[in-house]
C-alpha positions in Angstrom: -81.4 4.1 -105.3 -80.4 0.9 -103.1 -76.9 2.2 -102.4 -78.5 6.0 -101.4 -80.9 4.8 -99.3 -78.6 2.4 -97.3 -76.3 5.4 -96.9 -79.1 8.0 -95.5 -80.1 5.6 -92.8 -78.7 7.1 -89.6 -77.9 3.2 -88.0 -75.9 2.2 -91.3 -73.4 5.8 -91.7 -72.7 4.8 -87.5 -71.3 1.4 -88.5 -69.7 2.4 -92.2 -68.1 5.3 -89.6 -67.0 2.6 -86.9 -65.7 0.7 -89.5 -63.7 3.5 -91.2 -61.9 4.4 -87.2 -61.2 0.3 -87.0 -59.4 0.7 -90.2 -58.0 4.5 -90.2 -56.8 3.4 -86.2 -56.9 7.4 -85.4 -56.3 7.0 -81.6 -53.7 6.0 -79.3 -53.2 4.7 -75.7 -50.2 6.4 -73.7 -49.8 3.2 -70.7 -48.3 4.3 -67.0 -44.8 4.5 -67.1 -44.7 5.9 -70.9 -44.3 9.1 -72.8 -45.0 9.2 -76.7 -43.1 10.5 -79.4 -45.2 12.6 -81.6 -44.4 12.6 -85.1 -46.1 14.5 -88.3 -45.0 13.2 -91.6 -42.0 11.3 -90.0 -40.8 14.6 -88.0 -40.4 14.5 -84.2 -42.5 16.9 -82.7 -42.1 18.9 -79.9 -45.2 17.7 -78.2 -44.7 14.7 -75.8 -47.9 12.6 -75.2 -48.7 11.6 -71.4 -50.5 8.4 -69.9 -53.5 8.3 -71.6 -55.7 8.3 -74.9 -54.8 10.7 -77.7 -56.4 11.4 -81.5 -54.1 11.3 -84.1 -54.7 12.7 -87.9 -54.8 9.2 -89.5 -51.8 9.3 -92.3 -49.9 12.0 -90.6 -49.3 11.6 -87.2 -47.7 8.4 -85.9 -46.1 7.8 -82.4 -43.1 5.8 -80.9 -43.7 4.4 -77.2 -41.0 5.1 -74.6 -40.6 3.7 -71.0 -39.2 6.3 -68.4 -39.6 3.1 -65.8 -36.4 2.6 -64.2 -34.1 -0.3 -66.1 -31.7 -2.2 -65.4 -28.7 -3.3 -67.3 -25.8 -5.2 -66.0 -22.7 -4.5 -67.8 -18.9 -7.2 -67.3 -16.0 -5.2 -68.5 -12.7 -5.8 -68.2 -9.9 -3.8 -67.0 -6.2 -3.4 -66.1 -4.6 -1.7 -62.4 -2.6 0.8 -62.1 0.1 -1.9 -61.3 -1.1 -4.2 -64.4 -3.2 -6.8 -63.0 -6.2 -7.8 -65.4 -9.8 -7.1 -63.4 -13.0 -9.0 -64.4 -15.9 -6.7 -63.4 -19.9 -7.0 -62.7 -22.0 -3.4 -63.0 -25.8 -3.4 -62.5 -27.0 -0.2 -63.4 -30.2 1.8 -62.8 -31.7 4.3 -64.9 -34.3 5.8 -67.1 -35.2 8.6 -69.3 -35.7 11.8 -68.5 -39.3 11.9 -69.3 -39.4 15.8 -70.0 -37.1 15.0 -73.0 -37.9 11.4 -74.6 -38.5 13.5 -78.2 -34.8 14.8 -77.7 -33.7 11.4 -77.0 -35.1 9.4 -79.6 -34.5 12.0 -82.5 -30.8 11.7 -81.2 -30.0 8.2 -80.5 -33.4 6.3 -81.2 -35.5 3.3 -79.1 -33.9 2.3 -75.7 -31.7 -0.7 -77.8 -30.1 2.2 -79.0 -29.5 3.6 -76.1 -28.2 0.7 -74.3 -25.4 -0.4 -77.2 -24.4 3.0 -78.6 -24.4 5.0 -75.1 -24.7 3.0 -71.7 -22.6 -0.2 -72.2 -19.8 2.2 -73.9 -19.6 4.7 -71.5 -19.7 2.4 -68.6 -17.3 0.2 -70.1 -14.6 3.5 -70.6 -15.0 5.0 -67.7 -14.4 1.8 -65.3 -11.1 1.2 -67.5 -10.0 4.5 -66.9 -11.1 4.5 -62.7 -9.1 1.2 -62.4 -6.1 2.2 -63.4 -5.5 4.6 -61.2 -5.5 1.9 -58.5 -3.5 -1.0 -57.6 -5.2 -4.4 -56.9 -4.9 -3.9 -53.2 -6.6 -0.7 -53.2 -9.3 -1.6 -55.3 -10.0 -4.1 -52.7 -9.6 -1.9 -49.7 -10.5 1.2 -51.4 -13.8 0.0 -52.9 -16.5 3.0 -51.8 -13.9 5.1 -52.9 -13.6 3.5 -56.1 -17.7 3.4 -56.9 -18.0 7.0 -56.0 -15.7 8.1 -58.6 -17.2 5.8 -61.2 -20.4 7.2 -60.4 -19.2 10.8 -60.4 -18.2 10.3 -64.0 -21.0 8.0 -65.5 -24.3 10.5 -64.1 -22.0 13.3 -66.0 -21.4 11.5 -69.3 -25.5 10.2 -69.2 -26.7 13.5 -68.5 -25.6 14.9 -71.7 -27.8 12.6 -73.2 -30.8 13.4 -70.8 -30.1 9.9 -69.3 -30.8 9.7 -65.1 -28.8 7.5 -63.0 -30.2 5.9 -60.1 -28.0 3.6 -58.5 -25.1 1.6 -59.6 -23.5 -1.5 -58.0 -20.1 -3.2 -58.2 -21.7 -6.4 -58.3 -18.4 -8.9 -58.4 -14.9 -7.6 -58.9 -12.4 -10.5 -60.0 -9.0 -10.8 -60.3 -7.0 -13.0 -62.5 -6.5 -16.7 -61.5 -2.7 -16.2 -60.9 -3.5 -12.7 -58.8 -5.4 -15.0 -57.0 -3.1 -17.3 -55.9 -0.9 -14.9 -55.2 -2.8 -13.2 -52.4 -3.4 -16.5 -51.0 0.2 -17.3 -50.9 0.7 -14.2 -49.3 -1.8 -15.1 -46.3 -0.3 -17.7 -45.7 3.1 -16.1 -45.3 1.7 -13.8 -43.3 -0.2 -16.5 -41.0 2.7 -18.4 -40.5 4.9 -15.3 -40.0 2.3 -14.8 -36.9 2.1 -18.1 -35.6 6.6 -18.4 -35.9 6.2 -15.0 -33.9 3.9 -16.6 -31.0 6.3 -19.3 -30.9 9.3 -17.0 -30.5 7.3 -15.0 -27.9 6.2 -18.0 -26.0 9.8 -18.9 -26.0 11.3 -16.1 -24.5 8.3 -16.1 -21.7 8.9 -19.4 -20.8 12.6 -18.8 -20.8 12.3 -15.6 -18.6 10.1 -17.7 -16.3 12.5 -20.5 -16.1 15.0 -17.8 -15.3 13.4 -15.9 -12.6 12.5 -19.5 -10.8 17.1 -20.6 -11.1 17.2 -16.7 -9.5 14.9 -17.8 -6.4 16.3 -20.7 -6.2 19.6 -19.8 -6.1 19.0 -16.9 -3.5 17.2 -19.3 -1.6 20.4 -21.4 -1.1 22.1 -18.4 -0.2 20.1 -17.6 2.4 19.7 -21.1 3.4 23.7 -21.5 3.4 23.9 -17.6 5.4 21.7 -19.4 8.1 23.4 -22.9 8.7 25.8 -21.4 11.2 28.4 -24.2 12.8 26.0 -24.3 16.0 23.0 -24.5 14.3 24.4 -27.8 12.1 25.8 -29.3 15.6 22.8 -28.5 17.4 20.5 -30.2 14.2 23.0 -33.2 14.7 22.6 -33.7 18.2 18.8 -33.4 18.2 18.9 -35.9 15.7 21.7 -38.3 17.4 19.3 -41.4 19.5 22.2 -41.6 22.4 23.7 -44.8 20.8 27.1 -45.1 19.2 27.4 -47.5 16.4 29.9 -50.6 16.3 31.4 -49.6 13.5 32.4 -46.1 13.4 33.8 -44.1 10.3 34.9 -40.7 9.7 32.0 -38.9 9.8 31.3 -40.8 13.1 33.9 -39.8 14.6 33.3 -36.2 13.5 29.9 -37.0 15.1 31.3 -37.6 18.7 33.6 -34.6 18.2 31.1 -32.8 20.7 32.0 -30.2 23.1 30.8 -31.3 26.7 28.2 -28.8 27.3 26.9 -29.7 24.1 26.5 -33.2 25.5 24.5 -32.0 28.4 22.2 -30.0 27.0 21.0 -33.1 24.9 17.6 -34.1 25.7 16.6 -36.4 28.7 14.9 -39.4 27.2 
């Protein structure tokens, strides 16, 4: 009669009951950013719970939590050009699940660990390999927007099958090998000095076509000078120049000196 009595009163079946849902656990919470799996007996249903609080049929129904946030996952592969020259690459990649179809997705491929080692990182991985060599090293470097549309082209294809959405994806570092490398710089170089070997040539020829043009004025300048210096003009500079006093000693060239005509004499000037 104890046990009967304890069970009739209204205040006891409320906490035997609250206990019961404590133990049973016959609801669950849906957070932002999630989508539940719903499963009956182990079988994915084709219900897909939204943010929020849901009843389940303790012992039958159970549910598997998925994000359709966007994540990120950044992905090094490595790769060979089209003219053989080994590339070390950085991918950061954006996506998430498409949220109508995250019963789909984990039926066929499971939690998002799944997802990332059995679908992203391969098909990333394959699909940069197969881009790259189609290029040389030099046009990966010039040709790099070129480059990232392809790859994304093929990856928002290949996750698409698998109802995965690509938001963005980034060539975050593209590497070459050490000897590559070192290579290219080598090749700078050449090319600097090549520049600076030009400028030296060019300055050259500048400075000789100067140097020529000033011999060409100089040289017409004596002709000119040697056209003007007539026979009068000399003898008149000479006696202009002459101070009206003979020397003791004379030479040649003073004797040429007083080989003056007379009128020459008298037009000297009166000092």
């Amino acid at each position: 009669m104890g046990k009967k009595n304890f069970l009739l009163k209204p205040i006891n079946q409320v906490f035997l009951l609250l206990i019961l849902l404590i133990l049973l656990n016959p609801f669950t919470i849906i957070n932002a950013g999630e989508r539940g799996v719903l499963m009956r007996f182990g079988e994915v249903q084709k219900l897909i719970l939204g943010e929020g609080i849901h009843f389940l049929i303790p012992f039958i129904n159970t549910v598997e939590k998925l994000t359709v946030r966007i994540q990120k996952q950044d992905i090094t592969t490595e790769a060979s050009t089209r003219d053989l020259q080994e590339v070390f690459n950085k991918i950061s990649l954006n996506w998430h699940l498409n949220s109508n179809k995250v019963n789909l997705i984990f039926q066929q491929i499971g939690t998002e660990k799944n997802i990332i080692q059995s679908i992203i990182n391969p098909a990333v991985e394959e699909i940069v390999k197969s881009v790259l060599a189609k290029y040389t090293a030099e046009e990966i470097i010039i040709k790099r927007e070129e480059l990232k549309r392809e790859i994304d082209t093929l990856l928002i294809q290949r996750l698409d099958k698998y109802f995965l959405q690509v938001d963005d994806i980034s060539l975050v570092h593209i590497d070459f090998s050490d000897r590559f490398t070192e290579a290219v710089e080598a090749k700078q170089i050449a090319e600097q000095e090549a520049k600076k070997a030009g400028f030296r040539v060019l300055k050259a020829q500048k400075d000789a076509e100067v140097n020529i043009n000033l011999a060409k004025g100089e040289a017409e300048a004596h002709r000119i000078l040697q056209e003007s210096l007539t026979p009068e003009i000399l003898k008149r500079q000479t006696i202009n120049k002459w101070n009206g006093n003979l020397p003791l000693i004379m030479s040649k060239d003073d004797i040429k000196f007083l080989n003056l005509d007379l009128e020459d004499l008298q037009n000297l000037p009166q000092k």
